[in-house]
C-alpha positions as CSV (number, residue, x, y, z in Angstrom):
1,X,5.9,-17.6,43.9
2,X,7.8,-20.5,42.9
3,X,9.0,-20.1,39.3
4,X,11.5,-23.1,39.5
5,X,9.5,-25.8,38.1
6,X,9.8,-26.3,34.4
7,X,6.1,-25.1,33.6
8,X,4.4,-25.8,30.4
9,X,7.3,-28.3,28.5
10,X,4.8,-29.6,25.9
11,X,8.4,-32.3,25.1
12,X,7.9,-33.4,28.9
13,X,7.5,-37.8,28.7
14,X,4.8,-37.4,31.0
15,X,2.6,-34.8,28.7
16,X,-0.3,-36.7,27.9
17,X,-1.6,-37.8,24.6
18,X,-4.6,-36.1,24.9
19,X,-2.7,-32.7,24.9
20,X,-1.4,-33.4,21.9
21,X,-4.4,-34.3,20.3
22,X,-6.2,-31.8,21.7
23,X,-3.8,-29.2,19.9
24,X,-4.1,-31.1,16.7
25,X,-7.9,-30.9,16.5
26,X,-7.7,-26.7,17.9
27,X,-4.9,-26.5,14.5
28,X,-7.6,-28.6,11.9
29,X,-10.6,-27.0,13.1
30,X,-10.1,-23.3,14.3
31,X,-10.8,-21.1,10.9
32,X,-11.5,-18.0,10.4
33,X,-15.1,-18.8,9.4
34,X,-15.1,-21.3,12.9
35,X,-14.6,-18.2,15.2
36,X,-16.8,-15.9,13.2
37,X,-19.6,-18.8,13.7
38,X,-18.6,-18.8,16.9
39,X,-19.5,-15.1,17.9
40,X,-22.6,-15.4,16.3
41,X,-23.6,-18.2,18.2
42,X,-22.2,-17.3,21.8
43,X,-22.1,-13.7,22.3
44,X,-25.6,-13.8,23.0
45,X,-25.9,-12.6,26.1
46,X,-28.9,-14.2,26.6
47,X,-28.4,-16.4,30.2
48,X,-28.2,-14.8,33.2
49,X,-26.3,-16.5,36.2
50,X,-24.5,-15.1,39.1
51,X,-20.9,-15.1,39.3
52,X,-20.6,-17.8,42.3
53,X,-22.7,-19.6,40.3
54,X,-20.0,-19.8,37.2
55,X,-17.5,-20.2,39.7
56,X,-18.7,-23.7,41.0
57,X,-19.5,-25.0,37.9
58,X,-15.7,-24.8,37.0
59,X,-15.3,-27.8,40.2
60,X,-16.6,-30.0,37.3
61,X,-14.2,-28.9,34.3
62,X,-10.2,-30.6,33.9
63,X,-8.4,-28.2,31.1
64,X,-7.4,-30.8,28.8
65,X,-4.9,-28.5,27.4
66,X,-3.0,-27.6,30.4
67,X,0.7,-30.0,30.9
68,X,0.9,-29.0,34.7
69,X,-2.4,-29.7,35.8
70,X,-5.2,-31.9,36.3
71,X,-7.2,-30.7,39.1
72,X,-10.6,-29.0,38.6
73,X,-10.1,-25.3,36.8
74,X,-11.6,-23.5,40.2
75,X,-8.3,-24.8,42.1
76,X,-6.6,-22.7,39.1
77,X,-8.7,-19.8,39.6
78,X,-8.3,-19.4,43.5
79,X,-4.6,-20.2,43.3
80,X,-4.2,-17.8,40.7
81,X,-6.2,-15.3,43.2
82,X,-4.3,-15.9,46.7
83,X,-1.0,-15.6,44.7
84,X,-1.8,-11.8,43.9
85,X,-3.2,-11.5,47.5
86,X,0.2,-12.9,48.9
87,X,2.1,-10.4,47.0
88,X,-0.6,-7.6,48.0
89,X,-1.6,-6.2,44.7
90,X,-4.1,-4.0,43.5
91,X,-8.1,-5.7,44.5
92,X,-9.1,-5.6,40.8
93,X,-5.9,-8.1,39.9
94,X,-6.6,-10.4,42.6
95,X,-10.4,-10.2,41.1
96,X,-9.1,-10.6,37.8
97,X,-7.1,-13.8,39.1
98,X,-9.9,-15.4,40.3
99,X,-12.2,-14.9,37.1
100,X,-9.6,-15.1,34.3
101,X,-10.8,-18.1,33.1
102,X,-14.4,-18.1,34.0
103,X,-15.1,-17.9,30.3
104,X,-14.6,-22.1,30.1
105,X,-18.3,-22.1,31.5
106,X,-19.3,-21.9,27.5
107,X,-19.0,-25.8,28.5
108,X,-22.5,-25.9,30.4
109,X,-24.1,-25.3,26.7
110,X,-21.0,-26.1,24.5
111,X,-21.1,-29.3,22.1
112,X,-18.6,-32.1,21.0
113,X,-19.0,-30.4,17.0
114,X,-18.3,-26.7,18.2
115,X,-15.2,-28.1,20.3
116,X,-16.6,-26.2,23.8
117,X,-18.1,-29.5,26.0
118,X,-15.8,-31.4,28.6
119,X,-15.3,-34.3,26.2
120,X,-14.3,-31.8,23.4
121,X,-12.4,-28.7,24.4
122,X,-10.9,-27.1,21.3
123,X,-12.8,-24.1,20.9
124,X,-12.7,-23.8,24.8
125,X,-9.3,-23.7,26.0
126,X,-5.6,-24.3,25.0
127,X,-3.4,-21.2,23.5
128,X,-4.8,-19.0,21.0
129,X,-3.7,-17.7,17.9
130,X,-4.6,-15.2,15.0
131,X,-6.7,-16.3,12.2
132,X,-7.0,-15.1,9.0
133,X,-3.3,-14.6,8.7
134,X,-0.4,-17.4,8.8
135,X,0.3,-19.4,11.9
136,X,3.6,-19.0,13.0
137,X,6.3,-21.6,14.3
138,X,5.9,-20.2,17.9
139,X,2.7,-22.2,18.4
140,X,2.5,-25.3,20.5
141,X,3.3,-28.0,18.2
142,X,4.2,-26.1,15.0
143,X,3.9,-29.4,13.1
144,X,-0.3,-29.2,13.4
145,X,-0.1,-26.1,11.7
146,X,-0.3,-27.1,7.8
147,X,-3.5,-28.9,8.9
148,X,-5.3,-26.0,8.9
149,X,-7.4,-25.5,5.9
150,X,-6.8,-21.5,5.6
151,X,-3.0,-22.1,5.4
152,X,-4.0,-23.1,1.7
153,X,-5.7,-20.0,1.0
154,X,-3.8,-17.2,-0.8
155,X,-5.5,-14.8,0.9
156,X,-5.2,-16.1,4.5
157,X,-1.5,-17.9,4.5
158,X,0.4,-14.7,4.5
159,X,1.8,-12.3,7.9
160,X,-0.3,-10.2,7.3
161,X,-3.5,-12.1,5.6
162,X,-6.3,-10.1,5.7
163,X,-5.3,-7.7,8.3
164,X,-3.1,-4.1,7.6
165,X,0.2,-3.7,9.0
166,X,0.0,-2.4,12.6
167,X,-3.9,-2.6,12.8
168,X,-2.9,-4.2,16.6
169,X,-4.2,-6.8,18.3
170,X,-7.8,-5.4,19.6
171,X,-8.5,-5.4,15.5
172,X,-8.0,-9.1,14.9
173,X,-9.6,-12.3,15.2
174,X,-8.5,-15.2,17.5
175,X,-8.9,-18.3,18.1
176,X,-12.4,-18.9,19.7
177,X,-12.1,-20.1,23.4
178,X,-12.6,-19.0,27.3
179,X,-10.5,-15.7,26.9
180,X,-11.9,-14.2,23.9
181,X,-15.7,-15.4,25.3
182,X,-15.3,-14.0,29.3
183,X,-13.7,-10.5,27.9
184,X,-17.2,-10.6,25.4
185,X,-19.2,-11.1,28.2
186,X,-17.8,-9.0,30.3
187,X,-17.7,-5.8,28.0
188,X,-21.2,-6.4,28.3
189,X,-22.1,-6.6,31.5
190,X,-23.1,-3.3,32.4
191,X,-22.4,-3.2,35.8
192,X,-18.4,-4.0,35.1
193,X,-16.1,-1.3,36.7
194,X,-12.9,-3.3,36.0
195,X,-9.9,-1.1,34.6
196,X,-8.9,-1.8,30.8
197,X,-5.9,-3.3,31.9
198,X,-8.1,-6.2,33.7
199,X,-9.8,-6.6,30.4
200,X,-6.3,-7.0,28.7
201,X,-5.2,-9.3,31.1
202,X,-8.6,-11.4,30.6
203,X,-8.8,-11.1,27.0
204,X,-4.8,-12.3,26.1
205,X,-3.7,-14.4,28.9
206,X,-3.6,-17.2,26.2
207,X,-2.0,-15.6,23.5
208,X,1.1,-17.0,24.0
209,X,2.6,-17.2,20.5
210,X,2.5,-13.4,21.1
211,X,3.2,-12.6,24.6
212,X,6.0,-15.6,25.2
213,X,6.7,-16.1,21.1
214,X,7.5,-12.9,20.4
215,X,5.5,-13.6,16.9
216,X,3.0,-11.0,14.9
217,X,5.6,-8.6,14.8
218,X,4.3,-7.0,11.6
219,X,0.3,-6.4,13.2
220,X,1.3,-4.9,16.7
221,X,0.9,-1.3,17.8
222,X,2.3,1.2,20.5
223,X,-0.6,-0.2,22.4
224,X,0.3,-3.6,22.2
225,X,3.8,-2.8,24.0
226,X,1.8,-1.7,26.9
227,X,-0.3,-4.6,26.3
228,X,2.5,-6.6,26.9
229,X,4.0,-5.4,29.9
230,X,0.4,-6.0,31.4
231,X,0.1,-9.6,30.1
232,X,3.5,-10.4,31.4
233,X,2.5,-9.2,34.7
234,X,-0.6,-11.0,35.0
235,X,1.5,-14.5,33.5
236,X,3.7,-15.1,36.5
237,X,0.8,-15.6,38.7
238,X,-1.4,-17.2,35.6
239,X,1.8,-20.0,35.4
240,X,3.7,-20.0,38.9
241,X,0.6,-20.8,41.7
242,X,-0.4,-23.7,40.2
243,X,0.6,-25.9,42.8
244,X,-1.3,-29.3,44.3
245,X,-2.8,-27.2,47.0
246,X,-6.7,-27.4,47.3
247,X,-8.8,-25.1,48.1
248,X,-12.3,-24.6,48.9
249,X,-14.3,-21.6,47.2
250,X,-16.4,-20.7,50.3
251,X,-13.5,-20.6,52.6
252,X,-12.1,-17.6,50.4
253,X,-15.7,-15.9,49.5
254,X,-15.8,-13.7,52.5
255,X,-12.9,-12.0,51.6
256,X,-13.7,-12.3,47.3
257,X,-17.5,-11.0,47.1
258,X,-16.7,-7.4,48.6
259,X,-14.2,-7.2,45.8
260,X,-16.4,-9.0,43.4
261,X,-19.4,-6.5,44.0
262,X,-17.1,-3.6,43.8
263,X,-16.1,-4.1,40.0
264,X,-18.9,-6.1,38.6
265,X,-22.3,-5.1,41.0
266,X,-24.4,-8.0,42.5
267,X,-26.4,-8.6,39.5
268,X,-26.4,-11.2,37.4
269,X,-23.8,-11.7,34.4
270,X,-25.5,-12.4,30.8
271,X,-23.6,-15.3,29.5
């Protein structure tokens, strides 16, 4: 893997405007009573669709949050994939790889107001953070952080907020998006044989102000160390395949679908 490109400079000239903006509106608009209105109204379970299904409608999503990239997300997904294959490790990762951000299908019955359709991608994708406790300096563009409303309530604008010291990460909420939605959907799906660390890996890949920030000191747990090895793991080949390289999904399914059946059956996935 090539790790000597400057990945994810968010100072780069050539960042686009509609990253920035598109951080600005996650700040505003992810509260704490935005992502609990977002779990009611997602977590459903309540649309069945295969996975190869999910997979091909991510040919028709950009990640508007992403500085490196602008092709569609499957490219992401696949490169992601054939980067753990290259480097031979464990079937369930390279599964894992090529799923971790399946979750940015909430699109196909997202809206512009909840922040999860291709025009608005707020509550969809970008880097996550805690709510219900104060944002700290390590997110992307800091600056967009007195925007949100909770950082002028008492009761949320504090390290720990509403949240006990070392409760750990599994016991707070994040920001709502493609990671917290996928892990939701796939806890549910009761055909899913993929180890906890796969879960992990799915649920916290964009929880950068954590994993890279080294912020939320004062919530983390013994499990969280652990937690962190595993996300850092899993980040080298989240960050370092992106590359130009296309790829088509049905070149690769032959060798993905055994794999694919193995942890999550050949039933259809309740979105």
């Amino acid at each position: 893997m090539e790790e000597e490109k400057a990945f994810r400079n968010y100072e780069a000239p050539d960042v686009s405007v509609a990253v920035k903006e598109h951080y600005r509106k996650m700040r505003t608009n992810q509260t704490l009573e935005y992502v609990q209105n977002m779990h009611k109204k997602y977590l459903k379970f309540d649309k069945p669709m295969d996975l190869w299904e999910a997979m091909r409608h991510l040919n028709k999503l950009i990640d508007v949050s992403d500085p490196d990239l602008d092709l569609p997300n499957i490219q992401h997904l696949i490169q992601s994939a054939e980067g753990l294959r290259a480097d031979n490790r464990p079937d369930w990762m390279q599964l894992t790889g090529l799923i971790h951000d399946l979750g940015k299908i909430m699109y196909m019955w997202g809206s512009d107001e909840d922040g999860t359709s291709q025009a608005e991608q707020w509550g969809l994708v970008g880097d996550v953070f805690i709510v219900g406790c104060k944002l700290p300096d390590s997110c992307v563009y800091p600056e967009f952080n007195a925007l949100n409303e909770d950082m002028a309530n008492p009761e949320y604008n504090t390290t720990l907020g509403i949240y006990e010291k070392g409760c750990g990460i599994d016991n707070v909420d994040l920001a709502w998006g493609h990671d917290e939605y996928l892990y939701q959907v796939l806890n549910n799906h009761k055909e899913n044989k993929l180890p906890e660390e796969a879960m992990v890996m799915i649920r916290y890949h964009s929880f950068y102000p954590w994993h890279t920030g080294g912020s939320y000191t004062e919530l983390l747990n013994e499990k969280d160390a652990e937690y962190l090895e595993i996300i850092r793991d899993f980040n080298k080949y989240d960050l370092y395949t992106k590359s130009p390289k296309l790829y088509d999904l049905d070149e690769v399914l032959d060798y993905y679908k055994p794999i694919a059946e193995k942890y999550l059956g050949t039933g259809p996935i309740y979105w």
